[in-house]
C-alpha positions as CSV (number, residue, x, y, z in Angstrom):
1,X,-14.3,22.8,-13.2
2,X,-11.8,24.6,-11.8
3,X,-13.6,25.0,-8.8
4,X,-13.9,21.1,-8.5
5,X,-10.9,20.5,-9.2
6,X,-9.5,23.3,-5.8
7,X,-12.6,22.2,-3.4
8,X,-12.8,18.0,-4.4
9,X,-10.7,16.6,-1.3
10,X,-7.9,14.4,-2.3
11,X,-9.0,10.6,-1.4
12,X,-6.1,8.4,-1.9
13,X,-5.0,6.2,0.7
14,X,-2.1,7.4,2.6
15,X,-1.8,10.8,1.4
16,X,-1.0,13.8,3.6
17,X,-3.9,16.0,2.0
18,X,-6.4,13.7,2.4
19,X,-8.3,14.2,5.7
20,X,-10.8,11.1,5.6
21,X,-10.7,8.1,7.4
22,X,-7.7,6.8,5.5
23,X,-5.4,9.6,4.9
24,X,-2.3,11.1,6.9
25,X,-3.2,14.4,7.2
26,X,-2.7,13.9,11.1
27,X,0.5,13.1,11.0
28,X,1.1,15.7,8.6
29,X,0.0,18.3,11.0
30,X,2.7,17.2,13.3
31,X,5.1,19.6,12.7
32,X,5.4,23.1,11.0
33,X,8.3,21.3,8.9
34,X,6.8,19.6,7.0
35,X,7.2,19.1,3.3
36,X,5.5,17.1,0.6
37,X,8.1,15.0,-1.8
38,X,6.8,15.0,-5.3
39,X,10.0,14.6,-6.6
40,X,13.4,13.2,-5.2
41,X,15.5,16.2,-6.7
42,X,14.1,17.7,-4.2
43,X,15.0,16.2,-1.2
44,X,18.4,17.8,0.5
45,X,20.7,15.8,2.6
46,X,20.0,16.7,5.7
47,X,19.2,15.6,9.2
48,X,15.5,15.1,8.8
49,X,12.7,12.1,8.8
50,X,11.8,11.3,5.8
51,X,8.2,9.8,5.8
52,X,7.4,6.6,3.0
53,X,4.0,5.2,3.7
54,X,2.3,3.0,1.8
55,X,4.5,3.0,-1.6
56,X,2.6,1.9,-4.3
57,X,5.0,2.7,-7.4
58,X,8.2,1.2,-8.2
59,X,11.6,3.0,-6.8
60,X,14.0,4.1,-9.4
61,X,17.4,3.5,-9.7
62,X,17.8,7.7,-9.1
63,X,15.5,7.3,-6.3
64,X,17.4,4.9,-4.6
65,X,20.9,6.9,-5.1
66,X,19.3,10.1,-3.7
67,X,17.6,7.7,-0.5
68,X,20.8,6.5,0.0
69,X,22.8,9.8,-0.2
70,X,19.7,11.3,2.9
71,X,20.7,8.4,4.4
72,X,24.3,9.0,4.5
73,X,24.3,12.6,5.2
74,X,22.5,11.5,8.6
75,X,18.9,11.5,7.5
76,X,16.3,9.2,8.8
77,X,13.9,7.2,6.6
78,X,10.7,5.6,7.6
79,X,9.3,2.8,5.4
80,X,5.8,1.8,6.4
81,X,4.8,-1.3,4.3
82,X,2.9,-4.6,3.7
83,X,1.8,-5.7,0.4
84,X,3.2,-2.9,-1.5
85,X,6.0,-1.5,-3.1
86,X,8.6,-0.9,-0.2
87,X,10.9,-4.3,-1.1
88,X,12.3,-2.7,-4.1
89,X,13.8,0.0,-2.1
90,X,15.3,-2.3,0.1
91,X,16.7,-4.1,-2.5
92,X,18.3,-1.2,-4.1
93,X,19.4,0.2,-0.5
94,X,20.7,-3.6,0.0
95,X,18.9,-4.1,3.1
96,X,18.7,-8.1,3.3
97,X,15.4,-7.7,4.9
98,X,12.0,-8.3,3.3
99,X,8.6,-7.0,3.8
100,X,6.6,-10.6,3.7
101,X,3.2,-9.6,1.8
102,X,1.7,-12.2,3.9
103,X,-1.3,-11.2,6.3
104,X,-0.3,-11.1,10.6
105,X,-3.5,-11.5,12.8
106,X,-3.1,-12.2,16.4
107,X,-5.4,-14.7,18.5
108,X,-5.1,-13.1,21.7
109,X,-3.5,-9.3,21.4
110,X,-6.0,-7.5,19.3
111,X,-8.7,-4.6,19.0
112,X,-11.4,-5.0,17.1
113,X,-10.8,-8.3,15.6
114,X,-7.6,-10.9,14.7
115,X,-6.3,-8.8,12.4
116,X,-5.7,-6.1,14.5
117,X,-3.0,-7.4,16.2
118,X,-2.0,-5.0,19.8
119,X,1.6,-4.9,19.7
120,X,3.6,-5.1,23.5
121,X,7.5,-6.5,22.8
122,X,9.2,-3.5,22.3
123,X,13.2,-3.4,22.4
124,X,14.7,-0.1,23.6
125,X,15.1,2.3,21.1
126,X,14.8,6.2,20.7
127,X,12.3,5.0,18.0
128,X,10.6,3.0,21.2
129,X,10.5,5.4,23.9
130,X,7.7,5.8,26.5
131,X,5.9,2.9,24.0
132,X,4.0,-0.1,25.4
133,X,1.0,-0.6,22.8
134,X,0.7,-0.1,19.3
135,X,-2.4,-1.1,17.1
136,X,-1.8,-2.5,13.4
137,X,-4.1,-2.7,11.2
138,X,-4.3,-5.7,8.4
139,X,-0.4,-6.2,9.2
140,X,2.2,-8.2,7.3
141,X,5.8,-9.0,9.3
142,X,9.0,-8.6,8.5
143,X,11.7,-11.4,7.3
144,X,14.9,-10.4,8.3
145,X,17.1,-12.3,5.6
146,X,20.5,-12.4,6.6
147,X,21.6,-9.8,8.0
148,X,23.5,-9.3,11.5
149,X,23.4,-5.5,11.0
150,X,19.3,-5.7,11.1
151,X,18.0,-4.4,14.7
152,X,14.2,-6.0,15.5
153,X,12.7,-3.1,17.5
154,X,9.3,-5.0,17.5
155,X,7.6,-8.4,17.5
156,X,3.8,-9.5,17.9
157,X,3.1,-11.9,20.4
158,X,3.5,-15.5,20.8
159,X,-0.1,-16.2,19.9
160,X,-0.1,-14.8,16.4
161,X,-0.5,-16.3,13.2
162,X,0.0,-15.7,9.1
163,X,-3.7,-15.8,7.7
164,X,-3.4,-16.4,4.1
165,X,-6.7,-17.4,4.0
166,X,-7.9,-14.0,5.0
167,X,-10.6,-15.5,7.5
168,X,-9.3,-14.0,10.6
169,X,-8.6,-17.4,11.7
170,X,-6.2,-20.2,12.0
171,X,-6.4,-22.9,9.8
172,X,-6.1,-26.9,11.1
173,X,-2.1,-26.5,10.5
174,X,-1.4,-23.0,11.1
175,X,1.3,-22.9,14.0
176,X,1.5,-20.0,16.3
177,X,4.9,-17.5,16.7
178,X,6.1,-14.4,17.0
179,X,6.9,-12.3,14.4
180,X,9.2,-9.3,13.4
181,X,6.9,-5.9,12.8
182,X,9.6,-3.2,13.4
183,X,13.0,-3.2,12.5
184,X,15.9,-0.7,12.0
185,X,19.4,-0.8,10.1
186,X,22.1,1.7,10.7
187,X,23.0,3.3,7.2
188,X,26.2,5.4,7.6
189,X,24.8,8.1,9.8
190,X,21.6,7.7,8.9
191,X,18.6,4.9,9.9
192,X,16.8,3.4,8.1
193,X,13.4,1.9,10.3
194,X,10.7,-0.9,8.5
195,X,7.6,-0.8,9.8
196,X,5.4,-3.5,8.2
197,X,2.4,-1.9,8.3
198,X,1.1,1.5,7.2
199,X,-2.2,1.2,8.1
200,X,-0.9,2.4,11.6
201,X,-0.5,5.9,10.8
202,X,-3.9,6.4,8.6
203,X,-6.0,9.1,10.4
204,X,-8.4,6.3,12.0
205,X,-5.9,4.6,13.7
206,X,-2.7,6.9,14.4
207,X,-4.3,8.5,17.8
208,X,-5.1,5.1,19.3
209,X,-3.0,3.4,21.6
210,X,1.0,5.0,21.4
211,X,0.5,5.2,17.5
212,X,0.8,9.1,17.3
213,X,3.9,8.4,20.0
214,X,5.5,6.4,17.8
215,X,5.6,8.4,15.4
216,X,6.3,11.9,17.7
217,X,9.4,9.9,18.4
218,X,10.7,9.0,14.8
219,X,9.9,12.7,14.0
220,X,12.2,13.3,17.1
221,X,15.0,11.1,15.8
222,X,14.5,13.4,12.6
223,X,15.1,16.3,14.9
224,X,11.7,18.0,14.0
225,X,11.6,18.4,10.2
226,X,9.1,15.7,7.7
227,X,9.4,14.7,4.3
228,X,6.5,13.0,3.4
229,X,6.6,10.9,0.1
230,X,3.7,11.2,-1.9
231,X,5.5,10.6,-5.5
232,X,4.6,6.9,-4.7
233,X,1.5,6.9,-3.5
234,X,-1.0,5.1,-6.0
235,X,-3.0,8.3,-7.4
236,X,-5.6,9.0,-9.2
237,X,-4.2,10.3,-12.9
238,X,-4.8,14.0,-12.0
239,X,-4.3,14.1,-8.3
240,X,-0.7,15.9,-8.9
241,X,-1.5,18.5,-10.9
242,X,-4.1,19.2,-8.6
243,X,-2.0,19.3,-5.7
244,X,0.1,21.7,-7.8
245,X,-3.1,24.1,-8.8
246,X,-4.5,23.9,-5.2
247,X,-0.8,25.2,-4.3
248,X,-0.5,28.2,-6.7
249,X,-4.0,28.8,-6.0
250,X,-3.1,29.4,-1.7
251,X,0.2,30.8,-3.0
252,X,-1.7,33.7,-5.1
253,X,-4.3,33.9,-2.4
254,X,-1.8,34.6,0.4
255,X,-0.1,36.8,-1.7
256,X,-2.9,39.1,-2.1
257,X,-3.5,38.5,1.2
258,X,-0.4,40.3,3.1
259,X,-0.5,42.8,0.1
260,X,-3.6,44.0,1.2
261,X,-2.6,43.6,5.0
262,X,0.4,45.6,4.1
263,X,-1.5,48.5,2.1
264,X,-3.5,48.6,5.3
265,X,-1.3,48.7,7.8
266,X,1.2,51.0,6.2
267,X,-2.4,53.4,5.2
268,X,-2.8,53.0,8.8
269,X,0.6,54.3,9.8
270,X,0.5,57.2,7.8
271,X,-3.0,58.0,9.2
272,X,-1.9,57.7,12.5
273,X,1.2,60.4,11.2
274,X,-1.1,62.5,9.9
275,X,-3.7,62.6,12.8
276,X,-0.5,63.1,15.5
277,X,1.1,65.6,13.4
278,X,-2.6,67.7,13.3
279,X,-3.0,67.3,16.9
280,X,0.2,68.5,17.6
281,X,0.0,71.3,15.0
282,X,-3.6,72.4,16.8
283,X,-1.9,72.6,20.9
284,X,0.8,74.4,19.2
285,X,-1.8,76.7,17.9
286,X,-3.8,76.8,20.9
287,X,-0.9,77.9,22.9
288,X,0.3,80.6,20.4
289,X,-3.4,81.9,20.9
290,X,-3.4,81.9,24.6
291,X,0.2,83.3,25.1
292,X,-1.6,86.8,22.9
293,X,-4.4,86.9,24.6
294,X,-2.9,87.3,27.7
């Protein structure tokens, strides 16, 4: 069992340990700074990106203070959404905006089919740099309320469409616009950047196009170092405490690890002592035995 429970890979959508199809381990892998939030009292304030993909669980009222204080201190929070949880975090961060929970496909701009819409109207942003496509996947868009402070970094084209009916088509009365898919607000020192879709960072998807760019480039604005949130992933029951076995597990195995490379080299030091100190020991000799003989 416990065996199973160390080897079984982790399979939830969106999570940075699972390395299928529809995991983030990519983006994961991104950095050497990179640190997986299970809980919110332990995020610092701190100049850093701060990763939310896919929430699936409510925010708390905590949650949302200790956001907001990352935020203040200068930090900068991704929140990748479309039909999940990410509007009751902007509701306690009192962003105006709104993640729609209606489906974007795109009758001209895609990959693959409709509802992978290509994305090509790009404002400049640090967020936006060296950017000219970006593939979604199953998209919703953004409704930007009424706010003035709310910057629109992205839009689909002209020729997309909301498809509530899920068909990949227009209906007889659907009418054709462009829509908000990226947006940013400016939180004290911090940013806070909406991206309505997470589907665009899942391992299938994130090297295509500028995806992986895009995301190089918020890790940039974060100057290097990723929290990825995986307290509000929708999990399977046991998947923490797994995550918390497989970690002392690696932790006890990498102990043991340098303790045995440290017994070896420092066996190996004294070795290599003892072996110069003989050799040395022997010339000496030598010499004392040629200086008599002669």
């Amino acid at each position: 069992m416990l065996s199973i429970a160390y080897y079984w890979p982790v399979q939830e959508p969106y999570h940075s340990l699972n390395y299928g199809w529809n995991g983030c381990s990519k983006i994961a892998d991104t950095t050497q700074n990179t640190t997986l939030i299970l809980s919110y009292d332990q995020i610092p304030p701190e100049s850093a990106l701060l990763a939310i993909i896919g929430p699936g669980i409510e925010f708390s009222k905590s949650e949302g203070f200790a956001i907001q204080r990352f935020l203040e201190s200068g930090g900068t929070v991704l929140l990748a959404d479309d039909f999940g949880t990410g509007n009751g975090l902007l509701q306690r961060l009192g962003v105006a905006a709104r993640f729609s929970g209606k489906p974007l496909a795109d009758l001209l701009y895609y990959d693959r089919q409709w509802s992978f819409p290509l994305i090509t109207d790009f404002s400049p942003s640090p967020v936006t740099t060296n950017i000219t496509t970006v593939m979604m996947d199953n998209p919703s868009y953004i409704e930007l309320g009424n706010s003035s402070q709310l910057t629109v970094i992205a839009r689909s084209s002209t020729f997309s469409f909301i498809d509530m009916n899920r068909g990949n088509e227009p209906s007889v009365n659907t009418t054709l616009n462009s829509y908000p898919v990226i947006a940013s607000v400016s939180v004290a020192k911090g940013m806070l950047v909406m991206i309505s879709d997470p589907g665009i960072f899942v391992n299938e998807i994130v090297d295509l196009y500028d995806n992986m760019r895009l995301f190089r480039n918020l890790l940039a604005v974060g100057e290097g170092s990723l929290f990825l949130d995986v307290a509000h992933l929708s999990k399977a029951p046991l998947t923490d405490a797994r995550i918390d076995f497989i970690n002392a597990v690696d932790s006890i195995r990498n102990f043991l690890l340098y303790s045995m490379l440290g017994a070896f080299v420092q066996s190996a030091v004294t070795i290599a002592i003892i072996l110069t100190l003989s050799i040395e020991i022997l010339r000496k000799t030598r010499r004392g035995q040629e200086t008599r003989q002669r």
